[in-house]
N, CA, C and O of each residue as an XYZ file, in Angstrom:
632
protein
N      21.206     55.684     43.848
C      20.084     54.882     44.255
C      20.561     53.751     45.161
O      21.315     52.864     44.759
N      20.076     53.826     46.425
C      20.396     52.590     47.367
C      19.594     51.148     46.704
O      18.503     51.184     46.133
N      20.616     49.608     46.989
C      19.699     49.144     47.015
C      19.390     48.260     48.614
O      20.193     47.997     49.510
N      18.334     48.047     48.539
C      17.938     47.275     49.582
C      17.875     45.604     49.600
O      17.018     45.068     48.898
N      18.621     44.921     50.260
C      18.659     43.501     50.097
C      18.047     42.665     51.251
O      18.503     42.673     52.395
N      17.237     42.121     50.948
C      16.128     41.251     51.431
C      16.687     39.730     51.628
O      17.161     39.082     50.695
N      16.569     39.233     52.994
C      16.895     37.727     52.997
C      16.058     37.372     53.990
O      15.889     38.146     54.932
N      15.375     36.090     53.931
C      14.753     35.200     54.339
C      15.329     33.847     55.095
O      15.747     32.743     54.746
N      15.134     34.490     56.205
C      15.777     33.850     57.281
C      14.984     32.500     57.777
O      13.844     32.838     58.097
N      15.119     31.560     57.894
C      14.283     30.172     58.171
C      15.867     29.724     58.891
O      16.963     29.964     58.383
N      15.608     29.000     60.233
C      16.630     28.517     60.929
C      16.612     26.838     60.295
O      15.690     26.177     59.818
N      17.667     26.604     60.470
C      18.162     25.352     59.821
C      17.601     24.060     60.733
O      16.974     24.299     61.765
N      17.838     22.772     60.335
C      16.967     21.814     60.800
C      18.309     20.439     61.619
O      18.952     19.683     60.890
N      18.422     20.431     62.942
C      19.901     19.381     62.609
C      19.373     17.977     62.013
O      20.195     17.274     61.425
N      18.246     17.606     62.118
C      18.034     15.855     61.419
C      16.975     16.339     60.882
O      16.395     17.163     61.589
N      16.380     16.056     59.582
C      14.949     15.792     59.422
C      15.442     15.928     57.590
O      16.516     15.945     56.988
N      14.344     15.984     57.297
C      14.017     16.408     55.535
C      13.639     17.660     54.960
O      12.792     18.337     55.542
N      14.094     18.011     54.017
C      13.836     19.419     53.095
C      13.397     19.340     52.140
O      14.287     19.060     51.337
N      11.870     19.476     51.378
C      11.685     19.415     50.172
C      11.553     20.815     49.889
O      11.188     21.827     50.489
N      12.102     20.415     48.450
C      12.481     21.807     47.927
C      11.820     22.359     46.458
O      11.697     21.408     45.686
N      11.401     23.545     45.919
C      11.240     23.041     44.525
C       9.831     22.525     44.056
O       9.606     22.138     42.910
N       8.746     22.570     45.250
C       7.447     22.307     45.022
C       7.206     23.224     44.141
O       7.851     24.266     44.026
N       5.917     22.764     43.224
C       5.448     23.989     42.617
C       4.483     24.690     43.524
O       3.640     24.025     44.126
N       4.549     25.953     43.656
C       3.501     26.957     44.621
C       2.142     26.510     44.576
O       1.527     26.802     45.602
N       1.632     26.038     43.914
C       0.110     25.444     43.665
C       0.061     24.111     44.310
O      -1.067     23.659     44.504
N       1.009     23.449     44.653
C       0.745     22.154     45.235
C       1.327     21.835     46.262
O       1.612     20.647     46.417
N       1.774     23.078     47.548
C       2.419     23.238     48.485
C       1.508     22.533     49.606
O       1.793     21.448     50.112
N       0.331     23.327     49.938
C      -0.849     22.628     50.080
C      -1.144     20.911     50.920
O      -1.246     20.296     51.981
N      -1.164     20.842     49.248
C      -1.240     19.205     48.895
C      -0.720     18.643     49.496
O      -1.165     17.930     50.396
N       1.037     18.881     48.991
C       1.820     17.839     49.387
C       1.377     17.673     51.000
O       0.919     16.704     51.606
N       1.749     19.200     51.485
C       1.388     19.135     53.583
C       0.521     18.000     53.860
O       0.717     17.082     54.657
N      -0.840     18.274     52.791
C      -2.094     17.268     53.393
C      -1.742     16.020     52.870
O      -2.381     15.089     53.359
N      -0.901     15.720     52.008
C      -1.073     14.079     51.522
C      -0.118     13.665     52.831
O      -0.694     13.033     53.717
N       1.530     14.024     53.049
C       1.922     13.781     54.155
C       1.484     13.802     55.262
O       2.205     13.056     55.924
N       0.490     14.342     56.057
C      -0.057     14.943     57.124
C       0.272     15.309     58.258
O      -0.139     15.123     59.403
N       1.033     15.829     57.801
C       2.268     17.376     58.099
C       1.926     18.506     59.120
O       2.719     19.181     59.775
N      -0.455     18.593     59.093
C      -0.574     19.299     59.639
C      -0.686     18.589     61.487
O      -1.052     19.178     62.504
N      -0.336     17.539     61.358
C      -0.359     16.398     62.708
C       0.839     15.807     63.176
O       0.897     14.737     63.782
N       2.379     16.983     62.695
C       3.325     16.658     63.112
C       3.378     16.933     64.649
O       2.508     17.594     65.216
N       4.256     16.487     65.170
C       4.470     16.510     66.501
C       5.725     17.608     66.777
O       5.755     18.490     67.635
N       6.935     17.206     65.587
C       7.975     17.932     65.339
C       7.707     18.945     64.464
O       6.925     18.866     63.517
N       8.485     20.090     64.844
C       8.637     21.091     63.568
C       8.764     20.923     62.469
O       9.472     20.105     61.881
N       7.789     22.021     61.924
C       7.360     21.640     60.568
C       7.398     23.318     60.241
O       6.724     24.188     60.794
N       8.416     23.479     59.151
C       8.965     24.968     58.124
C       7.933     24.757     56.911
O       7.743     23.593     56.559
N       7.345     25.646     56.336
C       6.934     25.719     55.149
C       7.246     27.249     54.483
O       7.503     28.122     55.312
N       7.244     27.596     53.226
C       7.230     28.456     52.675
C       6.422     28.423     51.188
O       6.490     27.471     50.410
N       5.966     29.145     51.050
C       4.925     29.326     49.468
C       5.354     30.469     48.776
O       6.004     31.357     49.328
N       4.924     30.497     47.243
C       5.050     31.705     46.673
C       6.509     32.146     47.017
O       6.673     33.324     47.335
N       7.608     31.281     46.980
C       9.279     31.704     46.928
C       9.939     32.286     45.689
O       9.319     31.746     44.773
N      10.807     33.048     45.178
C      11.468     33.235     44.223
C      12.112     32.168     43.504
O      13.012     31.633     44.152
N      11.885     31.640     42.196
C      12.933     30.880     41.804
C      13.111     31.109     40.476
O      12.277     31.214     39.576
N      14.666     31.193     40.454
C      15.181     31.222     38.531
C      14.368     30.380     38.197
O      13.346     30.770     37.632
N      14.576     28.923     38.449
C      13.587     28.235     36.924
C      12.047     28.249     37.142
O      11.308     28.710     36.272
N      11.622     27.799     38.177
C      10.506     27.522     38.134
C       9.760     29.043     38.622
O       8.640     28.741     39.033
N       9.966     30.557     38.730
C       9.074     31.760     38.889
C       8.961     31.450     39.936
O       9.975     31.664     40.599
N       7.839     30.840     40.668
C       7.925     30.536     42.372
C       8.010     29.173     42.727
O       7.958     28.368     41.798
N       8.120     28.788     43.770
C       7.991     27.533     44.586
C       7.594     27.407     45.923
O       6.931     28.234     46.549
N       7.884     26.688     46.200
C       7.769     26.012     47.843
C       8.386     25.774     48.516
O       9.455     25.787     47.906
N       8.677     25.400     49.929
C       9.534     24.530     49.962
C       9.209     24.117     51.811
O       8.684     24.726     52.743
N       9.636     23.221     51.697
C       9.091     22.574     53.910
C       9.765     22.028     53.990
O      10.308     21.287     53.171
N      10.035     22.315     55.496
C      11.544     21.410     56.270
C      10.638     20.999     57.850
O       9.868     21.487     58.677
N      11.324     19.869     57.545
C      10.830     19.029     58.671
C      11.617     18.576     59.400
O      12.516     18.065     58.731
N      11.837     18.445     60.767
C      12.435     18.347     61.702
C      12.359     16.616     62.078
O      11.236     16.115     62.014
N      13.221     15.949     62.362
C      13.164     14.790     62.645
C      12.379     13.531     61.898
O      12.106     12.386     62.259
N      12.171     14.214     60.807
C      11.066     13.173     59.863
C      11.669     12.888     58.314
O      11.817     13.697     57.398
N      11.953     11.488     58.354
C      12.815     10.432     56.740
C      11.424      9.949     56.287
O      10.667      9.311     57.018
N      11.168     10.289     55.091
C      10.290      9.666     54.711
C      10.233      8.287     53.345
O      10.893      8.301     52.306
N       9.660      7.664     53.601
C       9.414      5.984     52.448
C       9.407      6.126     51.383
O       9.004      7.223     50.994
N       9.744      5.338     50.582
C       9.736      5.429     48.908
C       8.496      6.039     48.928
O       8.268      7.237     48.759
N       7.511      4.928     49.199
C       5.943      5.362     49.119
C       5.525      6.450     49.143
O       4.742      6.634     48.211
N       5.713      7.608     49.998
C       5.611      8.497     50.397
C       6.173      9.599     49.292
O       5.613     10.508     48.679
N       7.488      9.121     49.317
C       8.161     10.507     47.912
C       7.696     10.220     46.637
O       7.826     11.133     45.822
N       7.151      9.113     46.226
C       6.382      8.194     45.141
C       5.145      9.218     44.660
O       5.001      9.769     43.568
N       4.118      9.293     46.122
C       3.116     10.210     45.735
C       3.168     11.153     45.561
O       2.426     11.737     44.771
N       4.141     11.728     46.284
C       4.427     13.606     45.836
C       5.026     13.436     44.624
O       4.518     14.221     43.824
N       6.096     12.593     43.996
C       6.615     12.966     42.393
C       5.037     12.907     41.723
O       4.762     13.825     40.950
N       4.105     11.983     41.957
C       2.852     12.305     41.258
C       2.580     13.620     40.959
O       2.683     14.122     39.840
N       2.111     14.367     42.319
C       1.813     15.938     41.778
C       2.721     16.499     41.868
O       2.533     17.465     41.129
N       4.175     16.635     42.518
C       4.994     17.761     42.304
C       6.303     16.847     41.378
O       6.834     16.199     42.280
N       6.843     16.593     40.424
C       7.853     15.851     40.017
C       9.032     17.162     39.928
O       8.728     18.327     39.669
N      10.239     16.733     40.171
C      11.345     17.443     40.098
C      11.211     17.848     41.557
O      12.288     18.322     41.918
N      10.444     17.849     42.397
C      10.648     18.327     43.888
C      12.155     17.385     44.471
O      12.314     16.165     44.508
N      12.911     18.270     44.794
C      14.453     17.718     45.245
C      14.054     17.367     46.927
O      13.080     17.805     47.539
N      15.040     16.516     47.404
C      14.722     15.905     48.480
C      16.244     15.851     49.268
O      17.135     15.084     48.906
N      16.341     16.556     50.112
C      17.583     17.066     51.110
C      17.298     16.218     52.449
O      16.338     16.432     53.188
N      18.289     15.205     52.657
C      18.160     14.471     53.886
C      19.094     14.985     55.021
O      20.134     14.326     54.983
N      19.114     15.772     55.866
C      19.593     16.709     56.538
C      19.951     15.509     58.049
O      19.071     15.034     58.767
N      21.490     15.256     58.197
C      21.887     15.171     59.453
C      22.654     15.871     60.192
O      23.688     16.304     59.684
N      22.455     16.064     61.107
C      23.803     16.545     62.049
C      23.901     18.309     61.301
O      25.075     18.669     61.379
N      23.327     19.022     60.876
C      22.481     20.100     59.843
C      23.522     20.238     58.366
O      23.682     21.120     57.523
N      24.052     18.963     58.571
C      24.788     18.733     56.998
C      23.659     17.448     55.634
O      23.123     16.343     55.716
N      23.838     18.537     54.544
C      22.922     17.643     53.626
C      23.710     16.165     53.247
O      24.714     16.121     52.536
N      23.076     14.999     53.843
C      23.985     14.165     53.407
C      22.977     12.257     52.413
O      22.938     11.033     52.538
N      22.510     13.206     51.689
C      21.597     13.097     50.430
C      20.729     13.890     49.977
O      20.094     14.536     50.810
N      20.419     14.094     48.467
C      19.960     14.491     47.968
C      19.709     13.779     46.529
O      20.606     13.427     45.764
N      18.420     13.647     46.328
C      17.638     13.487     45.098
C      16.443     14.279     44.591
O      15.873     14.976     45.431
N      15.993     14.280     43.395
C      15.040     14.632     42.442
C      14.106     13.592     42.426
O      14.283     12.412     42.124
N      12.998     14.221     42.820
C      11.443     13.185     42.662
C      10.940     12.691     40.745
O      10.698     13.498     39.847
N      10.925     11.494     40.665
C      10.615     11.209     39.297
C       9.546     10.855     39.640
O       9.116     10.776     40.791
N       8.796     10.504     38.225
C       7.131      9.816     38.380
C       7.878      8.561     37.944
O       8.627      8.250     37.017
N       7.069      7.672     39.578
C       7.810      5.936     39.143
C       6.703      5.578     37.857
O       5.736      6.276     37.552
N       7.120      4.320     37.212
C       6.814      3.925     36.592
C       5.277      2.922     36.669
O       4.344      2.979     35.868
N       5.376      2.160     37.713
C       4.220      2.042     38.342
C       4.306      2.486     40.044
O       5.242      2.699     40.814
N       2.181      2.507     40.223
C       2.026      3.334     41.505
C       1.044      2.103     42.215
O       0.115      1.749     41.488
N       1.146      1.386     43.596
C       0.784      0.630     43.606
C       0.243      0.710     45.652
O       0.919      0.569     46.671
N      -1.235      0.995     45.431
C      -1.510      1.562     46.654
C      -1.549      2.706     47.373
O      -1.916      2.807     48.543
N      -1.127      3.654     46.588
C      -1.299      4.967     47.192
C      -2.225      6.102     46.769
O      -2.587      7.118     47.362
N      -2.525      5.564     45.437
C      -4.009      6.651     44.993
C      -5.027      5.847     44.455
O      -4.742      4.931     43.683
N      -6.398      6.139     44.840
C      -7.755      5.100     44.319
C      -7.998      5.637     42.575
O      -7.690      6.602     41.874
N      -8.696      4.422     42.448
C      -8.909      4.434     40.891
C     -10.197      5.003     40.599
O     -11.183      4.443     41.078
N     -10.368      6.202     39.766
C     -11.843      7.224     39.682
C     -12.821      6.180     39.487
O     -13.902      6.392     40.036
N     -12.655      4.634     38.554
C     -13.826      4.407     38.189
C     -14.467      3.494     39.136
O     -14.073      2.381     39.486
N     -15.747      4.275     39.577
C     -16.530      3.558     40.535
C     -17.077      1.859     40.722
O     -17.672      1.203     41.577
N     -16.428      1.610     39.260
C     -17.077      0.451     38.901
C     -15.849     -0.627     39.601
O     -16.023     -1.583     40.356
N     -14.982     -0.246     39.216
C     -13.620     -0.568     39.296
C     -13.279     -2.182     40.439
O     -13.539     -1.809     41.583
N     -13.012     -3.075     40.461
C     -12.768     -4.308     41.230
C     -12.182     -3.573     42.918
O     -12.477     -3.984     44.041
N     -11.441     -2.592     42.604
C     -11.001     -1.709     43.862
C     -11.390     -0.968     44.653
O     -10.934     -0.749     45.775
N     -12.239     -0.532     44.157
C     -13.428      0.312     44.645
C     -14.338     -0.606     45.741
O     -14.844      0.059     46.645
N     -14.608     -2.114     45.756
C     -15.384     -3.242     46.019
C     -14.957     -4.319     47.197
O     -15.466     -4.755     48.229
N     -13.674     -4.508     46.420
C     -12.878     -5.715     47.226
C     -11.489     -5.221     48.148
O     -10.915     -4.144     47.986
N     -11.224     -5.943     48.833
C     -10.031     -5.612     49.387
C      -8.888     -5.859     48.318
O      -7.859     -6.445     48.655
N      -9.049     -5.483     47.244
C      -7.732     -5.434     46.202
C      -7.109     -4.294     46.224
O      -7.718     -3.227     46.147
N      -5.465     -4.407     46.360
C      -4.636     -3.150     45.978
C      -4.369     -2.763     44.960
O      -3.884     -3.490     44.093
N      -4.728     -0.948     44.726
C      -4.423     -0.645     43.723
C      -3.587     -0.569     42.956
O      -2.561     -0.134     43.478
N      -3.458     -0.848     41.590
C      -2.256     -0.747     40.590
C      -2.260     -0.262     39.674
O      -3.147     -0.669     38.923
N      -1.334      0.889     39.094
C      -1.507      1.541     38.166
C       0.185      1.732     37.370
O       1.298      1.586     37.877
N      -0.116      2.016     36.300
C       1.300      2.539     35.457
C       0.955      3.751     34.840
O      -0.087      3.994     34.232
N       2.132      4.666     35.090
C       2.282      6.186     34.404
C       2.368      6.165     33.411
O       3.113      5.332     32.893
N       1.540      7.208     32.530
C       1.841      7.371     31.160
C       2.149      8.915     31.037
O       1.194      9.618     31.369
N       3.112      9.489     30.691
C       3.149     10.724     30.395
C       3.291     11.102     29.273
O       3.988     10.405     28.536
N       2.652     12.401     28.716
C       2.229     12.007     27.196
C       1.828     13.739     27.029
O       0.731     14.050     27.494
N       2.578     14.742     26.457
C       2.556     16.449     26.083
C       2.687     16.708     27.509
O       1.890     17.552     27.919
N       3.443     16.231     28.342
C       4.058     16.996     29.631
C       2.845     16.821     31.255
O       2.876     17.474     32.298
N       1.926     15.710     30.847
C       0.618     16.107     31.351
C       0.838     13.945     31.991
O       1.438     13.249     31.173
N       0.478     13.423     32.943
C       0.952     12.388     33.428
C      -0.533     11.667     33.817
O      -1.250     12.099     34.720
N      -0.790     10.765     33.173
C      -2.024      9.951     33.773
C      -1.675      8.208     34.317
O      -1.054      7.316     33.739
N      -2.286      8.226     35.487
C      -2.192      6.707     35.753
C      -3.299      5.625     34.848
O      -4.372      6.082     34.454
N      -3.008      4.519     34.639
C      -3.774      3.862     34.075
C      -4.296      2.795     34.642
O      -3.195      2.261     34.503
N      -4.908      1.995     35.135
C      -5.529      0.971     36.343
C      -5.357     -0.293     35.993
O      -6.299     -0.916     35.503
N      -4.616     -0.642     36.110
C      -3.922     -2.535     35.914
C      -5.415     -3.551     35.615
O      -5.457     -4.669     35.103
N      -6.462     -2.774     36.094
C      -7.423     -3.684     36.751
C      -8.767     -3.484     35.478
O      -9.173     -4.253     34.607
N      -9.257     -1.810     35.953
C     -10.252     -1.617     34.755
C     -10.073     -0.632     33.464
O     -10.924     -0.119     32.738
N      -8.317     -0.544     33.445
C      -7.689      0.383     32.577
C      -8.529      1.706     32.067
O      -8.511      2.248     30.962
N      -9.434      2.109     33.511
C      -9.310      3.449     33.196
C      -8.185      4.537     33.289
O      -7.805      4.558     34.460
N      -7.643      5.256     32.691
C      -7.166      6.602     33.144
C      -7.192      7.790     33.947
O      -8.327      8.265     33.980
N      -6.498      8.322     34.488
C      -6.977      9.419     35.113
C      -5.773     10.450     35.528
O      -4.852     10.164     36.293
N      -5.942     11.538     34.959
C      -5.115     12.611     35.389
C      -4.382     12.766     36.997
O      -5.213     12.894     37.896
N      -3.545     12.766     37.242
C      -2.625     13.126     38.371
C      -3.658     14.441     39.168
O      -4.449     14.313     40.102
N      -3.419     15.229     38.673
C      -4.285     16.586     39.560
C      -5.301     16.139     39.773
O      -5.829     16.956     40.529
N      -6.489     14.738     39.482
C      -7.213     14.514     40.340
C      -7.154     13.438     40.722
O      -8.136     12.802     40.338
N      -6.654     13.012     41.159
C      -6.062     12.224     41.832
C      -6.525     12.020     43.078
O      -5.969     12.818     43.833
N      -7.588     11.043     43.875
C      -7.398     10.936     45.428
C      -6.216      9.926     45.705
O      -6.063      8.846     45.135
N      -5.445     10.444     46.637
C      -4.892      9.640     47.107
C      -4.660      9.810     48.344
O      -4.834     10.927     48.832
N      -4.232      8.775     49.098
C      -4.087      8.275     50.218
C      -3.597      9.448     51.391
O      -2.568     10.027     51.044
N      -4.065      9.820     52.499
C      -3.170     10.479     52.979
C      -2.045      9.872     54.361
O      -2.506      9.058     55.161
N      -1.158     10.173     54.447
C      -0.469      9.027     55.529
C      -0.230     10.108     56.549
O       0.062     11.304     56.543
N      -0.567      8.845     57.721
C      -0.594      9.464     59.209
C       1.041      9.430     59.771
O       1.811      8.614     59.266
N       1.382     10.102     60.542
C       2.550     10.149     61.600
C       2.521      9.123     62.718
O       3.408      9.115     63.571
């Protein structure tokens, strides 16, 4: 029995960023929260990838683009454990794992309509609670809660 070996060829990036390790369901997302689809530079994506731990993933490489705490802040929201490859010269020369910070401050609105934020020019503030594997922000302000997956948040321009 022959076997046949399959590789997936994506050309390499000399400066930019690699996230890696998305979950397949929030590949999407992440594109639109970054707004990824209004790059100027090349922009790699892949969905539905093979992976030992996680069954499938994601993963997008971006060409000439470092991105802000802020920025990797909101994606550990919905994707946490997404690894982050800072690619120069086409050598990886950092790499980290996305955590959920501890507090989130300006980058996603607070559901309750009532809310002081919703009204005034006040910035939002919230602290993570994670609690059976499942992560809710809590609102500094009208301590509502609210699940991560619904989450609006902010999307940032290029």
């Amino acid at each position: 029995m022959e076997t046949t070996e399959k590789q997936l060829k994506v050309s390499a990036i000399k400066n930019g960023t690699v996230l890696d390790h998305i979950p397949s369901g929030e590949l999407f997302r992440v594109i639109e929260i970054l707004g990824l689809s209004h790059s100027t530079t090349p922009v790699t994506f892949g969905v539905n990838l093979d992976s030992k731990s996680m069954g499938t993933k994601g993963i997008i490489k971006i060409s000439e683009r470092f991105f802000r705490d802020d920025e990797l802040n909101t994606i550990a929201l919905i994707a946490p454990n997404t690894s982050v490859n800072i690619i120069r010269n086409f050598e990886v020369v950092e790499k980290k794992i996305l955590t959920i910070p501890e507090t989130v401050t300006g980058i996603a609105k607070c559901a309750n309509p009532m809310c002081i934020t919703n009204h005034q020019d006040v910035k939002t503030k919230f602290r993570t609670i994670t609690k059976n594997g499942k992560t809710r922000l809590l609102c500094h302000y009208c301590e509502k809660t609210t699940e991560c997956k619904n989450l609006k948040i902010v999307t940032y321009s290029l």
